[in-house]
C-alpha positions as CSV (number, residue, x, y, z in Angstrom):
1,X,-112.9,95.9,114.5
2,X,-112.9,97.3,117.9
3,X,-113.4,94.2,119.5
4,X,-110.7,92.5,117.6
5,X,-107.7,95.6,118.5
6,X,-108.9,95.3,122.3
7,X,-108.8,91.1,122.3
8,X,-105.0,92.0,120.6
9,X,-104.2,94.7,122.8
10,X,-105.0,92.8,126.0
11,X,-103.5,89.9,125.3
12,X,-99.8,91.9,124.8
13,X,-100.8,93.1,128.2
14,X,-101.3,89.5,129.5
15,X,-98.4,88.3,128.1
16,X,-96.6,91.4,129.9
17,X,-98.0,91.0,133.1
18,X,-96.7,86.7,133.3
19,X,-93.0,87.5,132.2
20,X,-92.0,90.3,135.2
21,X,-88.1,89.5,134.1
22,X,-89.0,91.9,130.8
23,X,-90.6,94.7,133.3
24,X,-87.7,94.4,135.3
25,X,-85.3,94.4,132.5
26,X,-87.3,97.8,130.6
27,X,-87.6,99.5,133.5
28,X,-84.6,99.0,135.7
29,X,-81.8,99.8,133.2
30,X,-82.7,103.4,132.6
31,X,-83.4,103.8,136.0
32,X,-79.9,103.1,136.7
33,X,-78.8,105.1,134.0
34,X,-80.9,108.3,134.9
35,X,-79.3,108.3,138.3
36,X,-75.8,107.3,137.7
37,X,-75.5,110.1,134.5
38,X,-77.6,112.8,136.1
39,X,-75.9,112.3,139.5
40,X,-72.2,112.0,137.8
41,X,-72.3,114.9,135.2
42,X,-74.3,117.2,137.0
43,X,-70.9,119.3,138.3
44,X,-69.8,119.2,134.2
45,X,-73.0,120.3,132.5
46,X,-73.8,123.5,130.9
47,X,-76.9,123.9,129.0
48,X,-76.0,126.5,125.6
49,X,-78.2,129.4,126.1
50,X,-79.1,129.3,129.7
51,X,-78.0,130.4,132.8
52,X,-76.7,126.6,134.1
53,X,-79.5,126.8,136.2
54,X,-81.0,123.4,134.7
55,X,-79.3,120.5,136.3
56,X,-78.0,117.6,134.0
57,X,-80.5,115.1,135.9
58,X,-83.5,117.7,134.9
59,X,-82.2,117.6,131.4
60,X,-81.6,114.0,131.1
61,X,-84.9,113.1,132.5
62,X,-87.1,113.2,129.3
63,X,-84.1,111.5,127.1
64,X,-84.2,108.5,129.7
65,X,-88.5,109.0,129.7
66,X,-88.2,108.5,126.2
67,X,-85.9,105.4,126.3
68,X,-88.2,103.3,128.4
69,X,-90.9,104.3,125.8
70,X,-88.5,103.2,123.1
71,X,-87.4,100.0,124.1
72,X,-91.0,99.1,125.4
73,X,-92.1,100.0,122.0
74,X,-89.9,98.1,119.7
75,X,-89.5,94.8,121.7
76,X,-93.2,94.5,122.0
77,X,-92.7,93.7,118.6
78,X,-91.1,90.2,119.5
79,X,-94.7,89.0,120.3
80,X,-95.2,89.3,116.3
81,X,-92.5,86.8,115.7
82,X,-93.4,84.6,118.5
83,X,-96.8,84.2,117.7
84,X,-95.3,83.5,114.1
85,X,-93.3,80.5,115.7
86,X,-96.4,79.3,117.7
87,X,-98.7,79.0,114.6
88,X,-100.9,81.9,116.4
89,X,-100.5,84.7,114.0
90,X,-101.4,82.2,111.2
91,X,-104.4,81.3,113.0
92,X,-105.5,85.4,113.2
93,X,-105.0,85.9,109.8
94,X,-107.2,83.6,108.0
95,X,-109.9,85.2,110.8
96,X,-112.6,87.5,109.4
97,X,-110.0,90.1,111.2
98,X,-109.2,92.7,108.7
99,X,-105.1,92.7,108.8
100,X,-105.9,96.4,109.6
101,X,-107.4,95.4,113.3
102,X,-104.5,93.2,113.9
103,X,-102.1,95.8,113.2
104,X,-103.9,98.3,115.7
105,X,-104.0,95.3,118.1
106,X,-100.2,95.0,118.1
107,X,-99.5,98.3,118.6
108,X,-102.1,99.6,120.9
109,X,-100.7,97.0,123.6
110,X,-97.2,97.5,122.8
111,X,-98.5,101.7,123.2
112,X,-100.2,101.1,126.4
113,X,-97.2,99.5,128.0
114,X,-94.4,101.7,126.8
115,X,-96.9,104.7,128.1
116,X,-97.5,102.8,131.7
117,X,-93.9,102.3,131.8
118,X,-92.5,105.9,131.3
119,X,-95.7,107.9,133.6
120,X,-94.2,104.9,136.4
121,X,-90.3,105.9,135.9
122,X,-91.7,109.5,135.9
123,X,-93.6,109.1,139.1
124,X,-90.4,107.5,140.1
125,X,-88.0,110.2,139.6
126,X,-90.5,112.7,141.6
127,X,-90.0,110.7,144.7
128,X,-86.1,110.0,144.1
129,X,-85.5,113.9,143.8
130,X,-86.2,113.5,147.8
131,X,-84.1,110.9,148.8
132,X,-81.0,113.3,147.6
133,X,-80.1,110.9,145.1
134,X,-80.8,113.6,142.4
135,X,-80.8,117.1,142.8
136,X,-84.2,118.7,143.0
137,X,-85.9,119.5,139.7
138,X,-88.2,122.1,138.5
139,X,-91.4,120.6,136.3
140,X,-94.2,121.7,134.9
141,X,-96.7,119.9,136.9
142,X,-99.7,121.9,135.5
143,X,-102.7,119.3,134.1
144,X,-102.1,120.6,130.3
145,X,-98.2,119.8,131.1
146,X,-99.3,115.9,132.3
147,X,-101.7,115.5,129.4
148,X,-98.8,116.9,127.1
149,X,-96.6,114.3,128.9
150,X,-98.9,111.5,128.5
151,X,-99.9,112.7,125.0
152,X,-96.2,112.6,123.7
153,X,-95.5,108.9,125.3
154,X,-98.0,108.0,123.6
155,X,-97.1,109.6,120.2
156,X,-93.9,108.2,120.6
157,X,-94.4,104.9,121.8
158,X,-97.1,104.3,118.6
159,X,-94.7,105.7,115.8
160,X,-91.7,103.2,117.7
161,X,-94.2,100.8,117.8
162,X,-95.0,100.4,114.4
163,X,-90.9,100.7,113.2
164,X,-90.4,97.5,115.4
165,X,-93.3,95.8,113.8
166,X,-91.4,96.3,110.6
167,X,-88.8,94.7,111.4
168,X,-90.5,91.9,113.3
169,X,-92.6,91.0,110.2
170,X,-89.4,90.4,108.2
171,X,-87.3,88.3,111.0
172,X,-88.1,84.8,112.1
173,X,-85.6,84.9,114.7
174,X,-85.8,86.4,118.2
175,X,-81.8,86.2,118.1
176,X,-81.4,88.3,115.3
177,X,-84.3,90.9,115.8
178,X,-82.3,91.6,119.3
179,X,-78.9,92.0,116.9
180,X,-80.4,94.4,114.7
181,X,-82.7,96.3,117.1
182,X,-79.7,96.8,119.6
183,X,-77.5,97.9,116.6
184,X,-80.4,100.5,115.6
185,X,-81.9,101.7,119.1
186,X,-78.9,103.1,120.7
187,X,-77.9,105.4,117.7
188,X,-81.4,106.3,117.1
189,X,-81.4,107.4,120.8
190,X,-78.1,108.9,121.4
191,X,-78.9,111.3,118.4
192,X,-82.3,112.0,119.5
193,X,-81.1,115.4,122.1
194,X,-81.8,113.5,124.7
195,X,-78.2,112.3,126.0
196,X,-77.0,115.8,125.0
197,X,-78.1,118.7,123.4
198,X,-77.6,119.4,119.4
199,X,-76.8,123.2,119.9
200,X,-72.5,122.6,119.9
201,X,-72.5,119.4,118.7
202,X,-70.7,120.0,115.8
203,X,-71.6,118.3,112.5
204,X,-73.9,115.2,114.9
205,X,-76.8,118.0,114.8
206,X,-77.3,117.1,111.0
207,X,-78.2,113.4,112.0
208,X,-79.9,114.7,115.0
209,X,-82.3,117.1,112.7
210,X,-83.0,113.9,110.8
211,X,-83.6,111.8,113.4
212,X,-87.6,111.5,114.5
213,X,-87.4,110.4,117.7
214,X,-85.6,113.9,118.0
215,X,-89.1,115.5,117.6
216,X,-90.5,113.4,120.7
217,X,-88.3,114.3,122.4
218,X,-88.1,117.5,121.9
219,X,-91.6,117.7,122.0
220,X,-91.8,116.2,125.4
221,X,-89.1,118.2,127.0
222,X,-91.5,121.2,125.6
223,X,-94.8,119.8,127.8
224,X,-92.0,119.2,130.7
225,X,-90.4,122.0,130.7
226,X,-90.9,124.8,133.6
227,X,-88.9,127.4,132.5
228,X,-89.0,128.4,128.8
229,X,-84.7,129.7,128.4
230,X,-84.5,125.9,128.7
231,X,-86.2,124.7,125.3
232,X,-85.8,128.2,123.5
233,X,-83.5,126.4,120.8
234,X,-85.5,123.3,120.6
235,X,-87.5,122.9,117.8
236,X,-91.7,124.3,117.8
237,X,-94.1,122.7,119.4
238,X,-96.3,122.6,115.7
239,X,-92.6,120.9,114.2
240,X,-92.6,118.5,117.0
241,X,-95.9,117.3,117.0
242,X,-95.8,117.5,112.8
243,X,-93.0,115.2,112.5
244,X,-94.1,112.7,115.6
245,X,-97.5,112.3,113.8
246,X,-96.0,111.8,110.2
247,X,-93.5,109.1,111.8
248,X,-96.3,107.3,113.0
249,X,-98.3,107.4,110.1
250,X,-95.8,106.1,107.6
251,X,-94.6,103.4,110.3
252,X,-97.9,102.4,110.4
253,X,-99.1,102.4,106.5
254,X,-95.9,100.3,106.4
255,X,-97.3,97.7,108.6
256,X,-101.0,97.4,107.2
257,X,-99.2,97.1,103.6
258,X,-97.3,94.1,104.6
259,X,-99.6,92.7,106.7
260,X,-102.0,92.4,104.1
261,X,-99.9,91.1,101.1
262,X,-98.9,88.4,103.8
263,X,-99.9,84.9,102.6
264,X,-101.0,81.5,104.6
């Protein structure tokens, strides 16, 4: 079984590797967005319950973290239908490969890239905060606040992951998995906290409490965090982690379901 995730998983990394326009295009575009929003609204932004001491770019940084992760994540997923299309996938599943193993394959590349991704944007953003492009920011740079970082990308780029492999499974064309994922991914992020916060957002923090990739991000602002007024209304650590977990599971259990009631 391990053999067959690790043949999976590196070949989504191969595959990542020989088309640099997708890199270019999943990183570049929050990037953008990071520095334009956190540069523009810093003068505007208030956080509720602190002492506006946290800048708008410090704020925005996880939300935009958590983007790259996202899209990573869920357009990874195209490889599914792709390799439908090319006769590959067929070829996998009449394999001794339990469907389980192909599952983890898919998504343990698809993981590793969306993780890569957000720790290089991060590593990014450090050395941008000196060019005086963005004001200077105030992290927790301890080693349990990276491996909280890294722990949460990961969390969150598994549970995304497997909802884009839902979709994938059920879509034959690239065309319309774009349509539907662009419809979906921009909602599900906007109401996540991490464009703006859901304390005085009126009747939008129902739908953000709903909302799991509120709880990564929530829970990665937490590990990020420097100065505890900032995340006081966010919620728990135990809640984040709870919920982030739970997404992944059922995502998952989704997948291996109908993966294996898939037939040649």
């Amino acid at each position: 079984m391990s053999l067959a995730v690790w043949s999976l998983t590196k070949r989504e990394l191969v595959r990542f590797v020989r088309q640099r326009s997708r890199a270019i295009g999943a990183f570049l575009q929050p990037v953008i967005f990071w520095v334009l929003f956190g540069t523009g609204l810093s003068g505007s932004f208030r956080m509720p319950g602190t002492e506006g001491g946290l800048s708008y770019a410090e704020f925005f940084l996880p939300g935009i973290a958590a983007m790259i992760v996202m899209f990573t994540s869920i357009f990874s997923a195209i490889s599914v239908i792709q390799d439908r299309n090319e006769g590959f996938l067929q070829g996998v599943l009449v394999s001794p490969v339990s469907r389980t193993s192909i599952v983890l394959g898919k998504l343990c590349g698809g993981t590793l890239l969306a993780v890569l991704q957000g720790l290089l944007f991060l590593g990014l953003a450090a050395a941008l905060q000196f060019t005086g492009l963005v004001p200077r920011m105030d992290w927790n740079l301890s080693v349990t606040g990276l491996i909280g970082t890294i722990a949460f990308l990961m969390l969150m780029g598994f549970g995304l992951c497997g909802l884009g492999y839902i979709f994938a499974w059920r879509l034959d064309s690239i065309q319309g998995f774009h349509a539907i994922m662009s419809v979906l991914l921009f909602p599900m992020w906007l109401l996540s906290g991490a464009f703006f916060p859901a304390a005085g957002s009126g009747w939008l923090k129902w739908i953000i409490a709903v909302n799991p990739l509120t709880y990564g991000v929530a829970g990665l602002r937490r590990v990020m965090a420097s100065d505890a007024a900032s995340v006081a209304q966010l919620p728990s650590m135990g809640t984040c982690i709870a919920v982030s977990v739970a997404f992944a599971v059922v995502c998952v259990a989704i997948d291996v379901s109908m993966t294996r009631k898939y037939r040649i």
